[in-house]
C-alpha positions as CSV (number, residue, x, y, z in Angstrom):
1,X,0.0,0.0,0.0
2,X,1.2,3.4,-1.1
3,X,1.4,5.9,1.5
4,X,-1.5,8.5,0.1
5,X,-3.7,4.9,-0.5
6,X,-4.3,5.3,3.4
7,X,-6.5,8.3,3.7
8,X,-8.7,7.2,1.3
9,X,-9.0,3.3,1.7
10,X,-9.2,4.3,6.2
11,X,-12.1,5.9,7.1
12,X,-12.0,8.2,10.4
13,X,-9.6,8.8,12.6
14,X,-6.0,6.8,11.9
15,X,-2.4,6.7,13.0
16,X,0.3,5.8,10.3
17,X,3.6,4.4,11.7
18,X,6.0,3.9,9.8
19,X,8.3,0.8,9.9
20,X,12.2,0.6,9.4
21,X,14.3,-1.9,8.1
22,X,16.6,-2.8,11.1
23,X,19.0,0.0,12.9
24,X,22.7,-1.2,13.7
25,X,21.5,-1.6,17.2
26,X,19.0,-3.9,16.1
27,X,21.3,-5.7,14.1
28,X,24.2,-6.3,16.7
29,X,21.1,-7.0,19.1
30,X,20.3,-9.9,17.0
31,X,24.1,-10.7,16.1
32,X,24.9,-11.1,19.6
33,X,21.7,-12.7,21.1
34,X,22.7,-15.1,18.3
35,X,26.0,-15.5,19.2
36,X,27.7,-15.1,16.1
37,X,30.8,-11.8,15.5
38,X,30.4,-9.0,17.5
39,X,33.1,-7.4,16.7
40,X,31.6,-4.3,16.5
41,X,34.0,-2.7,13.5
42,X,33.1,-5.6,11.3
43,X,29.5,-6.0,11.7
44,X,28.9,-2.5,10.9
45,X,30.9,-3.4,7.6
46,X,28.9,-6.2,7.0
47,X,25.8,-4.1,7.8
48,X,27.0,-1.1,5.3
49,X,27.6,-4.2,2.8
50,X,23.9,-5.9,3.2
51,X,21.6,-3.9,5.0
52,X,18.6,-4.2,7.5
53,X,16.3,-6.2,6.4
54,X,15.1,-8.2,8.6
55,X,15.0,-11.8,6.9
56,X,18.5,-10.9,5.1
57,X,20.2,-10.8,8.5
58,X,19.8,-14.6,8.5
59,X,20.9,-15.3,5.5
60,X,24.9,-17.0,5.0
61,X,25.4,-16.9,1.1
62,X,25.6,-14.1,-1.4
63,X,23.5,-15.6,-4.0
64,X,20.7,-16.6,-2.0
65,X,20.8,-13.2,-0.4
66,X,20.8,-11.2,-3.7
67,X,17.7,-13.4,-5.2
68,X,16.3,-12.0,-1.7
69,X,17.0,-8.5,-2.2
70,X,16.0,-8.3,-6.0
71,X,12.4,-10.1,-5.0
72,X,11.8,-7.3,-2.9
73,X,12.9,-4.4,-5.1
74,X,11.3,-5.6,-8.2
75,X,8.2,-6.0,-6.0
76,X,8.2,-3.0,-4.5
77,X,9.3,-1.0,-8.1
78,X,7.0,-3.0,-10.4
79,X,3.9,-3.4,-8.1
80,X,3.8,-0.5,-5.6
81,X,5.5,1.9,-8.3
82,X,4.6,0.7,-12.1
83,X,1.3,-0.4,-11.6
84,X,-0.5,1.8,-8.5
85,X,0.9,5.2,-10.6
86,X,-0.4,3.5,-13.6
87,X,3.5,3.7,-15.0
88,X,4.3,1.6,-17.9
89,X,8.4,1.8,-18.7
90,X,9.8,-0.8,-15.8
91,X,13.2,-0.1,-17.9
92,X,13.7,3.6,-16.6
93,X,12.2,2.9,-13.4
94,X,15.1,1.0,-12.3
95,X,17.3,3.1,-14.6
96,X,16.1,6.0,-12.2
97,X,16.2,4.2,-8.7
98,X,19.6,3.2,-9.2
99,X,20.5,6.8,-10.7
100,X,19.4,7.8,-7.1
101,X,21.0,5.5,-5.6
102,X,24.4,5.8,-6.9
103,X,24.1,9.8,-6.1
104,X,22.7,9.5,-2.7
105,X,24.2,12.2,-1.0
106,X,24.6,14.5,-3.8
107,X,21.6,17.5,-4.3
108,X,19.8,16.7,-7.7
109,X,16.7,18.7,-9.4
110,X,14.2,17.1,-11.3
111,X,15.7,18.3,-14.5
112,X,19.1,17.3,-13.8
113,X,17.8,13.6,-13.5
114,X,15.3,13.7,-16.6
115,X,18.9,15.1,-18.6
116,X,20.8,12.5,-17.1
117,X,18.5,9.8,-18.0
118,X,17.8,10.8,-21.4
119,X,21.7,10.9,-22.3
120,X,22.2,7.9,-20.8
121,X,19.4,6.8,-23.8
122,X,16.5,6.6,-21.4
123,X,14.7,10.0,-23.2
124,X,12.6,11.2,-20.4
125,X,10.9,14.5,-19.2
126,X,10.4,16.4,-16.1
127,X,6.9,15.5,-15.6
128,X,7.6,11.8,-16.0
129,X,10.3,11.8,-13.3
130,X,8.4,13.7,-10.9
131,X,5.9,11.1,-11.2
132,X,8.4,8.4,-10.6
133,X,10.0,10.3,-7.7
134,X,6.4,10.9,-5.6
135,X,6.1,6.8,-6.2
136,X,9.2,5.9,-5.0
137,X,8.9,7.9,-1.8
138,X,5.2,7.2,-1.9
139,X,6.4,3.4,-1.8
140,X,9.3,4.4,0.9
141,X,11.9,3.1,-1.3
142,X,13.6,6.9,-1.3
143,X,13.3,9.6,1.1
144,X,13.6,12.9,-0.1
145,X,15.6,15.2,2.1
146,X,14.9,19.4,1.3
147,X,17.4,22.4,2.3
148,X,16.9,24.5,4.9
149,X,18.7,28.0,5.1
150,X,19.8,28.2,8.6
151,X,20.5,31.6,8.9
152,X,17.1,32.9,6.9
153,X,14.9,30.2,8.6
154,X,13.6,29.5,4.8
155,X,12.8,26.6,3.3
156,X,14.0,25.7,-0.4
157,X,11.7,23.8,-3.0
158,X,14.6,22.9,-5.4
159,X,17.7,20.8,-5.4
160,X,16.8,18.4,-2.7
161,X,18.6,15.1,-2.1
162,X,17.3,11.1,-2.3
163,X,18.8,8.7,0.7
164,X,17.5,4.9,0.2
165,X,15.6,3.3,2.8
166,X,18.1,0.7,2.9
167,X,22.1,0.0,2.4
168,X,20.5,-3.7,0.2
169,X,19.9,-1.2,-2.6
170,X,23.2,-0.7,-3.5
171,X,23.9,-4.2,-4.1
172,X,21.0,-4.8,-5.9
173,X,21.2,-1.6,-8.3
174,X,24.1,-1.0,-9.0
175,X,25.9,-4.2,-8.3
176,X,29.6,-4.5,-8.1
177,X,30.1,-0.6,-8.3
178,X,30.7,-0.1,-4.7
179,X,29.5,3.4,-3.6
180,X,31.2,5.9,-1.4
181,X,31.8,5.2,2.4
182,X,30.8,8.8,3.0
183,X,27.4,8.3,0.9
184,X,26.8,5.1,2.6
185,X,27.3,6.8,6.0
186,X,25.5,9.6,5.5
187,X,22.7,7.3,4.1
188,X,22.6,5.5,7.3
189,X,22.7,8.5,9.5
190,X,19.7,10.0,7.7
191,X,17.1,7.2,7.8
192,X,18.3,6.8,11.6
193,X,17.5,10.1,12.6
194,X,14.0,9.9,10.7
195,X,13.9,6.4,12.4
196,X,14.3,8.4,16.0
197,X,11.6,10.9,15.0
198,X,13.4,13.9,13.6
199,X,12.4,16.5,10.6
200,X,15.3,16.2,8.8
201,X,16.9,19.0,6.4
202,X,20.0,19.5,4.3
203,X,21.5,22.6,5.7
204,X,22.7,25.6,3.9
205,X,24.9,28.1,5.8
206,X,26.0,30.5,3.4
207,X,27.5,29.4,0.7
208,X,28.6,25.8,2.7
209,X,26.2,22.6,3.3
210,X,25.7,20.9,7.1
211,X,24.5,17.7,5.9
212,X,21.5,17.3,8.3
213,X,19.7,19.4,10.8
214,X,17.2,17.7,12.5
215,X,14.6,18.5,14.5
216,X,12.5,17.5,17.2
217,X,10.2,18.9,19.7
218,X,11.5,22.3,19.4
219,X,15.2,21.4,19.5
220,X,17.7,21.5,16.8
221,X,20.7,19.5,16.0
222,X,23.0,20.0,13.5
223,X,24.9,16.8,12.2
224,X,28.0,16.6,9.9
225,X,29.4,13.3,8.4
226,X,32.7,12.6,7.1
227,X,34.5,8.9,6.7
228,X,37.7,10.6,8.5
229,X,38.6,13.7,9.4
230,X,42.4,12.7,10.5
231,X,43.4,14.9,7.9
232,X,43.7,18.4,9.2
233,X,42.7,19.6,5.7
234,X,39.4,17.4,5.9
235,X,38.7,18.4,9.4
236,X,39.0,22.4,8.7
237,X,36.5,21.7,5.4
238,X,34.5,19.3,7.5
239,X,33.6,21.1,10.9
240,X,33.8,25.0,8.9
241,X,30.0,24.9,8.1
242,X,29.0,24.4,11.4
243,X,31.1,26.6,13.4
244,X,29.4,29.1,11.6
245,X,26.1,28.9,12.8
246,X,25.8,31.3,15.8
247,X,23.1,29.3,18.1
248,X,23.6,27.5,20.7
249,X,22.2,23.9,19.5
250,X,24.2,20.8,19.7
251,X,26.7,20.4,16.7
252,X,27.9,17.0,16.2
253,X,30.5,15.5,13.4
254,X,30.3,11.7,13.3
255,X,32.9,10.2,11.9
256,X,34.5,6.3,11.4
257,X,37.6,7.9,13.1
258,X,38.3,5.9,16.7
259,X,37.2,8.1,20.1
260,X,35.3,11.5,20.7
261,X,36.1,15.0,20.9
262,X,35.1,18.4,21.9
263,X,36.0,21.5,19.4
264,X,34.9,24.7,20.5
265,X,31.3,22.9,20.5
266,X,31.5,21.0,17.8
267,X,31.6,17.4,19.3
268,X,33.5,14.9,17.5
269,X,31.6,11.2,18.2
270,X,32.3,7.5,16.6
271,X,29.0,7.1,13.8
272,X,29.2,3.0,15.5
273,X,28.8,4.7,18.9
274,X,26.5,7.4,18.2
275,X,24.4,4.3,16.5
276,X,25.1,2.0,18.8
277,X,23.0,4.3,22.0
278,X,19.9,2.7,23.7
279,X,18.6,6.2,24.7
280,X,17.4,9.1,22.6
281,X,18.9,12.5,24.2
């Protein structure tokens, strides 16, 4: 069922809660319980690698697990997306979900993907794409993340970014490409914050990006997320962006990079610890 389908199938009063494929913490939950690794460095590469879904977690070979994967992509494009938007190319559906996937991270307009598409020999238009992108998010396949200006407390309606619900995309689109580790992080990071009941926005600050502010019950946090910053160079570029924002909320930089750190407010925190916390703050 498509997320719009609700209001008008439902009649009266209803609540929708939306579901999650499984968190890290979940997944080393079940890892340990299980008593299989938990070394917690490589089960969070494994969990980057394969994802959260829940029956995929049990599942030992690659094969068997891509067949897995695949069933419930195709499902989701071809049934939830094809035929409830009454779409009929399944070719440039998937052309377009792994086009989003392989730029997750990166801000993209509707026009920019109807070009790329098109010289990629998949001749498209606007319209069409923005019919695809409302059923992929209608199907929660994609998320789409908007800007926010953080000095002119505006919202933008242009350029906005697509994160995956799941890492088991990747492997399944775009196959042995392997993505960025900072795409894949920040991929993570984003649908964990939606997952902890955040707004979350891409966040312009001048002429620099902070990758997510998030909000929740009238508090702000501004999140930054970088594969390593041991490079002083990296750092400087890395936590620039938010020591420009004047307020007073929490600024965080989470990173792959071994133990935490406190810069002039800018706190520096392991992405497997900051993952790996029981409590919401």
């Amino acid at each position: 069922m498509l997320s719009g389908e609700l209001a008008t199938l439902i009649s009266g009063r209803y609540i929708e809660i939306e579901v999650y494929p499984l968190s890290f913490a979940e997944y080393y939950s079940h890892m340990e319980s299980e008593s299989k690794n938990t070394d917690k460095t490589q089960l969070f590469g494994r969990y980057l690698d394969y994802g959260g879904f829940p029956f995929g977690v049990q599942i030992s070979d690659d094969k068997t697990y891509k067949d897995y994967i695949d069933g419930i992509i195709n499902t989701v494009l071809v049934k939830d997306v094809l035929t409830r938007k009454k779409l009929s190319n399944a070719t440039l559906v998937k052309q377009m979900a792994a086009f989003l996937t392989d730029v997750s991270g990166n801000l993209v307009s509707v026009k920019k993907i109807a070009d790329t598409l098109t010289s990629m020999g998949h001749k498209t238009t606007s319209e069409t794409v923005l019919s695809y992108l409302d059923g992929f998010c209608e199907a929660f396949l994609f998320y789409q993340c908007d800007r926010f200006d953080v000095s002119g407390k505006r919202y933008f309606s242009v350029n906005s970014k697509y994160y995956a619900v799941d890492q088991a995309l990747w492997r399944s689109l775009l196959g042995l490409k392997r993505p960025n580790l900072g795409s894949r992080l920040e991929t993570v990071i984003y649908i964990e914050l939606l997952r902890r009941g955040y707004e979350v926005y891409v966040g312009v600050v001048g002429k620099q990006e902070v990758d997510f502010v998030a909000k929740r019950e009238g508090v702000t946090e501004y999140i930054q997320v970088a594969a390593s910053v041991v490079d002083e160079n990296t750092y400087l570029r890395e936590v620039g962006s938010l020591k420009q924002i004047n307020d007073n909320y929490r600024k965080i930089l989470l990173t792959m990079d071994l133990g935490s750190y406190n810069d002039d407010g800018v706190e520096q925190i392991n992405v497997m610890d900051w993952l790996l916390k029981s409590c919401i703050e």
